[in-house]
C-alpha positions in Angstrom: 7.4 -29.9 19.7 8.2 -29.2 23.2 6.0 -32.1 25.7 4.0 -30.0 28.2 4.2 -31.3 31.5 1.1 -33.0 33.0 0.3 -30.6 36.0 -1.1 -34.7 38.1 2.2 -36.8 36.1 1.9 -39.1 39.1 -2.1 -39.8 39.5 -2.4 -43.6 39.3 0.5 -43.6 42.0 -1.3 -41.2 44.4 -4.4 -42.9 44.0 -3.3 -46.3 44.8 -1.1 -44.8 47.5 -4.1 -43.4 49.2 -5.9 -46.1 48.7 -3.5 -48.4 50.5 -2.6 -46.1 53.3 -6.8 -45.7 53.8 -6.7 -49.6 53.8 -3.6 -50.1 56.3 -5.4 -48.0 59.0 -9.0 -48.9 58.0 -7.9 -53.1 58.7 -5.5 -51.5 61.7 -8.0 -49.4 63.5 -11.6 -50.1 62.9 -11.5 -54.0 64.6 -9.4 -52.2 68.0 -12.4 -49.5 67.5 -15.2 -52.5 67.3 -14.3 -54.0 70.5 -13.9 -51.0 72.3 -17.3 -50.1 72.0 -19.2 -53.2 71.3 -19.0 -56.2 73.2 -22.3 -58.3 71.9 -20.5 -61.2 69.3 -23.9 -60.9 67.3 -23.3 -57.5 66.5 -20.0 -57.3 66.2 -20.8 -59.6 63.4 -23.4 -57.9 62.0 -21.2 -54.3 62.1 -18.3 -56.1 60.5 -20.3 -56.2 57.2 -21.5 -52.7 57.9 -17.8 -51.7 58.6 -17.0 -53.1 55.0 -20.1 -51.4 53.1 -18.6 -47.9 54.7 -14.8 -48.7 53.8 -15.8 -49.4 49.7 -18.5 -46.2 50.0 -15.2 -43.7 51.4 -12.4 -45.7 49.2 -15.3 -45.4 46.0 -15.5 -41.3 47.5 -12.0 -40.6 47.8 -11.0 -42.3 44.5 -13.7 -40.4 43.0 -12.7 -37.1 44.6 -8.8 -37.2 43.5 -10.0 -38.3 39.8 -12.7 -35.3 39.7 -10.0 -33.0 40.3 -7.2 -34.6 38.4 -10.5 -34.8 35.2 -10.9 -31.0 35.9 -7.4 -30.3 35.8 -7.1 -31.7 32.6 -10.0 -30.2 31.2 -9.2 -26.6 32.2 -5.7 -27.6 30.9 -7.1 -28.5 27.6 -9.3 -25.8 27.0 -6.4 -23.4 27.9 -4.6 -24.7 25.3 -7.3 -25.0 22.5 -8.0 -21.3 23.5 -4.6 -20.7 23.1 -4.2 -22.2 19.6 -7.4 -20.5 18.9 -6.2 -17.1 19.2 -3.1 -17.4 17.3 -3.1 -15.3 14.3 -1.0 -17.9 12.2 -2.7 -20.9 10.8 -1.9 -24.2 12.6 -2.3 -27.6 11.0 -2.1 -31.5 12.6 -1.8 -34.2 10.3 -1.1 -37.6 10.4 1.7 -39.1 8.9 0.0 -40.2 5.8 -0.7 -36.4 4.9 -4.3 -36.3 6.0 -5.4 -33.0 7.6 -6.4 -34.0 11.4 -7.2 -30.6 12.9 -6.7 -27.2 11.9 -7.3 -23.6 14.3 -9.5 -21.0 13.4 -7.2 -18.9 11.6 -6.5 -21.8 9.3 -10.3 -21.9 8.1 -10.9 -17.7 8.0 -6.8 -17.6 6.1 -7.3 -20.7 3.1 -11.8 -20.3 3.5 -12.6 -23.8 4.1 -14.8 -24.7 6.4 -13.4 -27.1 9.9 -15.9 -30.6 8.1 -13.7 -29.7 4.2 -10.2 -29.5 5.9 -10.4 -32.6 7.5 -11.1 -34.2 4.2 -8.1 -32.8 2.7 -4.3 -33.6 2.6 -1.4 -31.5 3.0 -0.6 -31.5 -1.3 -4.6 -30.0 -1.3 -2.8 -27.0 0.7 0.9 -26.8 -0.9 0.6 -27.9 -5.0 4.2 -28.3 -4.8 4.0 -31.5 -2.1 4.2 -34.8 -3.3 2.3 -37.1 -0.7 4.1 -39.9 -0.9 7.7 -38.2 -0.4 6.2 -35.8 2.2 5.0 -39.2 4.2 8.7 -40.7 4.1 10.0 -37.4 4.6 8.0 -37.2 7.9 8.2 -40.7 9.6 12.2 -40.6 8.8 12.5 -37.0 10.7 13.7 -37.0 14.0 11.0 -36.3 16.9 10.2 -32.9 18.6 12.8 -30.5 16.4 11.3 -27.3 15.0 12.5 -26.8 11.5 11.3 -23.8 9.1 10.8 -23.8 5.5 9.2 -21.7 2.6 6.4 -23.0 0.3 3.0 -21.5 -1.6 -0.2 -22.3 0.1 -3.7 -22.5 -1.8 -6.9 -21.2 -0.9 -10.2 -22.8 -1.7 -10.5 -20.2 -4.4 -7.5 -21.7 -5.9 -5.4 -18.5 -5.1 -1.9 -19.1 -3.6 0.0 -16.9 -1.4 3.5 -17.3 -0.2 4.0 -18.6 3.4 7.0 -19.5 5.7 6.3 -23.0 7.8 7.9 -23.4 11.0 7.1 -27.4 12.0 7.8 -30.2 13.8 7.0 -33.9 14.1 6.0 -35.6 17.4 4.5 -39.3 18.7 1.5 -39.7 20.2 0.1 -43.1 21.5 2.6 -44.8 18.9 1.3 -42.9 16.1 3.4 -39.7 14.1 2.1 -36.6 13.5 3.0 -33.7 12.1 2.1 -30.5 13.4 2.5 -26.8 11.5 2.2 -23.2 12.1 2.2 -20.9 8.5 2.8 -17.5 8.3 1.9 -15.8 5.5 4.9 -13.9 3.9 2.8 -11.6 1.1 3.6 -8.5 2.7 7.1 -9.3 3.9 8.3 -10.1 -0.1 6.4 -7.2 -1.2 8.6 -5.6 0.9 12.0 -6.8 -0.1 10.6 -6.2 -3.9 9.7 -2.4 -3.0 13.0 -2.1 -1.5 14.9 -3.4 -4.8 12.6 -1.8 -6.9 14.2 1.7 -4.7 17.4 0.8 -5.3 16.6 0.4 -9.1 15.0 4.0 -8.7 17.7 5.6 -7.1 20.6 4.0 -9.4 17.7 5.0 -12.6 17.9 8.5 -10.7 21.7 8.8 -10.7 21.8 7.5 -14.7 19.0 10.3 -15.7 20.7 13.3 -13.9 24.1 12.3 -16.0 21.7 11.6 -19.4 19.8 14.7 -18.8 23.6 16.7 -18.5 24.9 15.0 -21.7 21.2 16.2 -23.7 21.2 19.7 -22.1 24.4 20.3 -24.2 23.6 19.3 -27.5 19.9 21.1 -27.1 21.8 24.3 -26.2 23.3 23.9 -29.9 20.5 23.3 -31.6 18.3 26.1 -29.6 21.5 28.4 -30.3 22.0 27.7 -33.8 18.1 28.6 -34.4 18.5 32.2 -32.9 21.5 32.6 -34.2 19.8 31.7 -38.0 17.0 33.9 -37.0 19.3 36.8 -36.3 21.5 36.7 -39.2 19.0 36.9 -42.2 15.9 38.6 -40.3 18.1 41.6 -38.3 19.4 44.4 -40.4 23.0 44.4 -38.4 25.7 46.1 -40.4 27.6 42.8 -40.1 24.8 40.9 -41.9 24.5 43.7 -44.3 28.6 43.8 -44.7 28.5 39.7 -45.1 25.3 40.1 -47.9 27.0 42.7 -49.6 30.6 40.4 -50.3 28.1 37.6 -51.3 26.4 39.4 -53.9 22.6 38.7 -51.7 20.1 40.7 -51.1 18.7 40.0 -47.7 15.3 40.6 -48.3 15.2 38.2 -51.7 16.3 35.7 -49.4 14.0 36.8 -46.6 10.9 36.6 -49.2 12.4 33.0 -50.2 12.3 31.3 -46.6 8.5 32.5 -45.8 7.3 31.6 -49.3 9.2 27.8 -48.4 8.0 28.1 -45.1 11.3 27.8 -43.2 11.1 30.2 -40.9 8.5 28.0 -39.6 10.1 25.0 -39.8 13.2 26.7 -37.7 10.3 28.1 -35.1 9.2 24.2 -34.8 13.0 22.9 -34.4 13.3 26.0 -31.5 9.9 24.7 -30.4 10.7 21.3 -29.9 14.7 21.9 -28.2 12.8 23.9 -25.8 10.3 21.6 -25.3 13.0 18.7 -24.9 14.7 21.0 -22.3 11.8 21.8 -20.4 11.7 17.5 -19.9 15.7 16.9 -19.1 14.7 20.2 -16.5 11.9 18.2 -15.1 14.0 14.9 -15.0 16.5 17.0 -13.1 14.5 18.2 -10.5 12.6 14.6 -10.0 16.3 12.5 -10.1 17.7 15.1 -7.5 15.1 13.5 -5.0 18.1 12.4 -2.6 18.2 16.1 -1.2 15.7 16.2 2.0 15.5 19.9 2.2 12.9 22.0 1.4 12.3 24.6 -1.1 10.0 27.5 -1.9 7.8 25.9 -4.9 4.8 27.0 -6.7 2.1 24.5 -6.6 1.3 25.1 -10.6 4.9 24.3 -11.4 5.2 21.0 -9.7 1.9 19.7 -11.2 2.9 20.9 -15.2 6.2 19.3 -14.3 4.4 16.3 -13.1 2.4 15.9 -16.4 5.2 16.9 -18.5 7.7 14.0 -16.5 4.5 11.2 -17.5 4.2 12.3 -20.7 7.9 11.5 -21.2 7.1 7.9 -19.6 6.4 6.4 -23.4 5.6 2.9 -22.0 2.8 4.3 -19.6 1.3 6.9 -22.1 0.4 4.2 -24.5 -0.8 1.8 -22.0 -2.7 4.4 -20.8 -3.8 6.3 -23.8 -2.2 9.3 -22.2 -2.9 11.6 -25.0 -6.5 11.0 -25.2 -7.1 11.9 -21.9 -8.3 15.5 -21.7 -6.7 17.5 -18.8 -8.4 20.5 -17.9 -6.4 22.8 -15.6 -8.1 25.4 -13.2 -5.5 27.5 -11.7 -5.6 30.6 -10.0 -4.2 34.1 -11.1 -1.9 34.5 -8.8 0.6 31.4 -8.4 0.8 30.0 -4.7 3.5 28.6 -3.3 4.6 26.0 -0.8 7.4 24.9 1.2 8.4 21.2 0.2 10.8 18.6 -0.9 10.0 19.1 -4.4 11.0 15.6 -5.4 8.5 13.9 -2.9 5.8 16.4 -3.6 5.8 15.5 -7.6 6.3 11.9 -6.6 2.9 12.0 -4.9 0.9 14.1 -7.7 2.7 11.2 -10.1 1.1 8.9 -8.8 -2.1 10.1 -8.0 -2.4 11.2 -11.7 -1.4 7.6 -13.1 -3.8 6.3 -10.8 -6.5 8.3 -12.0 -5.2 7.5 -15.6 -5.0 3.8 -14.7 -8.7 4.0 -13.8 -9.8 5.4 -16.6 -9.2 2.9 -19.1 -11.0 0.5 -17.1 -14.2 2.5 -17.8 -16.3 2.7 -21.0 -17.6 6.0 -22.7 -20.1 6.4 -24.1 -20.2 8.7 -27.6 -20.8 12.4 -25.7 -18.4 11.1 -22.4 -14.8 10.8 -22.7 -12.0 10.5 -20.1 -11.1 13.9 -18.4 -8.8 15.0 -15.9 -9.1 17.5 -13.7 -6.0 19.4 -12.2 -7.1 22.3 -9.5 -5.4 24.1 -7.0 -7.6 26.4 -4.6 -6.5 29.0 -1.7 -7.9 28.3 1.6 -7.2 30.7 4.6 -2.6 29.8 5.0 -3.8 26.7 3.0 -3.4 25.3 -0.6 -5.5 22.6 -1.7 -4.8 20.5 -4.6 -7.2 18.4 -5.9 -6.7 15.6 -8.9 -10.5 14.2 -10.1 -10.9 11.9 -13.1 -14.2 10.9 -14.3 -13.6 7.0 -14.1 -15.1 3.9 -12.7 -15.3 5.3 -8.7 -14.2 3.7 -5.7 -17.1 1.3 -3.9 -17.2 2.6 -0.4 -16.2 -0.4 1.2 -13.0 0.0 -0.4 -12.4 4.0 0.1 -11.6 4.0 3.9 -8.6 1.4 3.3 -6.8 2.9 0.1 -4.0 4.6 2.4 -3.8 1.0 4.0 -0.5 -0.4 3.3 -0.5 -3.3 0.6 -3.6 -2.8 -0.4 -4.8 -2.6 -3.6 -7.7 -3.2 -6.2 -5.1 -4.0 -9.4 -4.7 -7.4 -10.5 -1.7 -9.1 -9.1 1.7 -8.2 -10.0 0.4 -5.4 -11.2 0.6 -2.6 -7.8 2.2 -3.2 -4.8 -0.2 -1.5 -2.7 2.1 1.0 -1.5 1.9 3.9 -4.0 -1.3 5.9 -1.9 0.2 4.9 1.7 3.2 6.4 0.3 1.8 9.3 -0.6 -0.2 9.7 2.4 2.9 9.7 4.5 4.8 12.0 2.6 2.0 14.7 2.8 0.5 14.2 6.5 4.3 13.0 7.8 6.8 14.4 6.0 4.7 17.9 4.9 2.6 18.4 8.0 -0.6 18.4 5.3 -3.8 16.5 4.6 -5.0 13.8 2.4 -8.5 13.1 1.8 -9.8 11.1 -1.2 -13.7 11.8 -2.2 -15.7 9.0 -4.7 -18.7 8.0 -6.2 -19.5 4.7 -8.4 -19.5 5.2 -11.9 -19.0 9.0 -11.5 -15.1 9.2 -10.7 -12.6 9.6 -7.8 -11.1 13.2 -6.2 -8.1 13.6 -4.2 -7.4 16.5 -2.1 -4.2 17.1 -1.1 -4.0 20.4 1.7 -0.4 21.8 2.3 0.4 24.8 4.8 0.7 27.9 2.2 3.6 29.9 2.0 7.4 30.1 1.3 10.1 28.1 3.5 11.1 31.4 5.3 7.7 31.4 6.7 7.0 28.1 7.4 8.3 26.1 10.2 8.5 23.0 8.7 11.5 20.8 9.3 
């Protein structure tokens, strides 16, 4: 740590200078002064004490002026620098060399929650579980004096939480005795970071991988839903070629008609045409979803990107049993005529995603009683050159103290490790930024949770967004 410069370094050496120069000309001066205006011996003897009363009263008032100032110097100084350290955002530490917490700034006691009288009964392993005092202590004394040096650790709160912080420190002397002297900054939001950033490279790599799987499925399901039709056609259509084909074979057509509904296979074809389609309607949706690298925007009705949205979470087996998925009833309130939007489909499905595992999410955390159950609600509603979605799920609510920061980045009400905080401030900028829209979230305790989502309506050849 840098020493700050004493704004009087010299004090002692003024004062005893002034006090010797007063002296010189006091002895010099005053006697020539004496016997230029008094010429009585008696007096002059009786004024000589005088003279020495006054020369300690103005030597005691000078002294006393230069060390008032120099004392109010120093105390301005001081609290300049408390107020400083004060104000820092960072917490600050001082301990001694043994470990043993000496002082600690403000940010210190509102960051770990301990009051100014705990800290200073505390040592520096009571903050960082992974110090060892005793090393720490020879760690310190041997470090060289007044070098800044930076390190990582885990910090703990009274509450016996830990969060990750970077230290930037240094050790310095005062009065013969070491201390040590630290400024942590917490790091939470800066890892988070790095692990969101990862976690998109995952994504994007995951994105690549599914738009080649879903190319390899599409061709075998074009078989299977082929080969269905094509069995369909052949025994159920009275072509000539079928008729030509039965009539080599020694079959009658409609024996073997009669055969396949009283076995029920004409059903069990429907369900294999049922299910291929049903497969291709996911790889379609994975497709769309995995092609999210393309920033331009498209014409897309809003009803389509939410059914595509379910359909790409149902797909998600891992969240749909977590979640109980299935048991969830979604009820879907559309209107008759489809509207559209202009959008990056991608980021527009990403959002309702995520807003619809949310709601999911908080779902399970409630209990239901025997006539309630969870429920989902899906609506989309024409304003005037506006379309509002709204998701609403009947689950635990959002307390109010809560509901103005849930677009606040990094924050979140799951336990940790299990949200990063970032899914809703996301989504917010993607709608208000990216889609010149709205986002609005509306909840009461216990009843459930809405979002409303409010994009300009209309197709990308009417709409000027860029």
């Amino acid at each position: 740590m840098p020493k700050r410069r004493d704004k009087h370094p010299h004090i002692a050496l003024l004062i005893a200078t002034v006090y010797a120069l007063f002296g010189f000309f006091w002895i010099l001066f005053s006697d020539k002064l004496l016997l230029l205006l008094v010429r009585d011996t008696d007096l002059i003897n009786k004024m000589q004490t005088f003279k020495g009363w006054f020369y300690v009263l103005i030597s005691a008032a000078i002294i006393y002026l230069l060390v008032n100032k120099y004392d109010r110097s120093v105390q301005k100084s001081q609290q300049d620098y408390i107020r400083l350290l004060e104000n820092i955002a960072d917490p600050i530490y001082l301990a001694n060399s043994s470990g043993r917490i000496m002082d600690v700034n403000e940010s210190a006691l509102t960051t770990l929650g301990y009051s100014r009288y705990e800290f200073k009964e505390l040592t520096v392993a009571d903050l960082d579980p992974n110090v060892d005092l005793e090393d720490w202590s020879k760690t310190v004394i041997n470090s060289p004096l007044d070098q800044r040096f930076a390190l990582e650790s885990r910090h703990k709160r009274k509450d016996g939480t830990c969060f990750p912080v970077e230290v930037v420190a240094c050790v310095f002397e005062d009065n013969g005795q070491i201390f040590y002297l630290g400024v942590a900054r917490d790091i939470s939001h800066r890892i988070q970071t790095l692990e969101l950033l990862v976690e998109n490279e995952k994504m994007s790599s995951l994105g690549a991988m599914a738009a080649g799987i879903a190319h390899e499925i599409n061709n075998p399901l074009s078989a299977i839903l082929g080969a269905c039709q094509n069995v369909t056609n052949r025994i159920f259509n009275d072509t000539p070629k079928n008729l030509h084909i039965a009539k080599e074979c020694n079959a009658d057509l409609e024996s073997m008609r009669e055969y396949m509904r009283k076995r029920d296979i004409l059903r069990m074809i429907g369900t294999i045409s049922d299910a291929g389609k049903r497969a291709s309607q996911i790889v379609s949706s994975m497709l769309n979803f995995s092609r999210g690298g393309s920033k331009k925007m498209h014409t897309c009705q809003t009803t389509a990107l939410i059914d595509e949205s379910i359909d790409l979470i149902r797909s998600d087996f891992s969240f749909s049993s977590n979640t109980k998925f299935n048991q969830i009833k979604i009820s879907k309130d559309y209107p008759e005529q489809p509207l559209s939007v202009c959008c990056i489909r991608s980021e527009i499905q990403q959002v309702l995603m995520n807003l619809i595992k949310n709601a999911c999410e908080a779902m399970t955390e409630k209990e239901y009683h025997a006539e309630d159950f969870p429920q989902l609600q899906l609506r989309v509603k024409n304003g005037k050159h506006l379309v509002f979605i709204e998701v609403e799920d009947n689950g635990p609510g959002i307390p109010q103290d809560r509901l103005k920061k849930v677009f606040e980045p990094f924050y979140t009400s799951k336990d940790v490790g299990k949200g990063t905080g970032l899914g809703l401030s996301i989504s917010y900028f993607i709608i208000t930024e990216q889609h010149k829209g709205r986002m609005e979230v509306q909840s009461t305790l216990d009843k459930g949770t809405k979002f409303i989502i409010t994009l300009p309506e209309g197709s990308c050849d009417c709409c000027n967004i860029q």
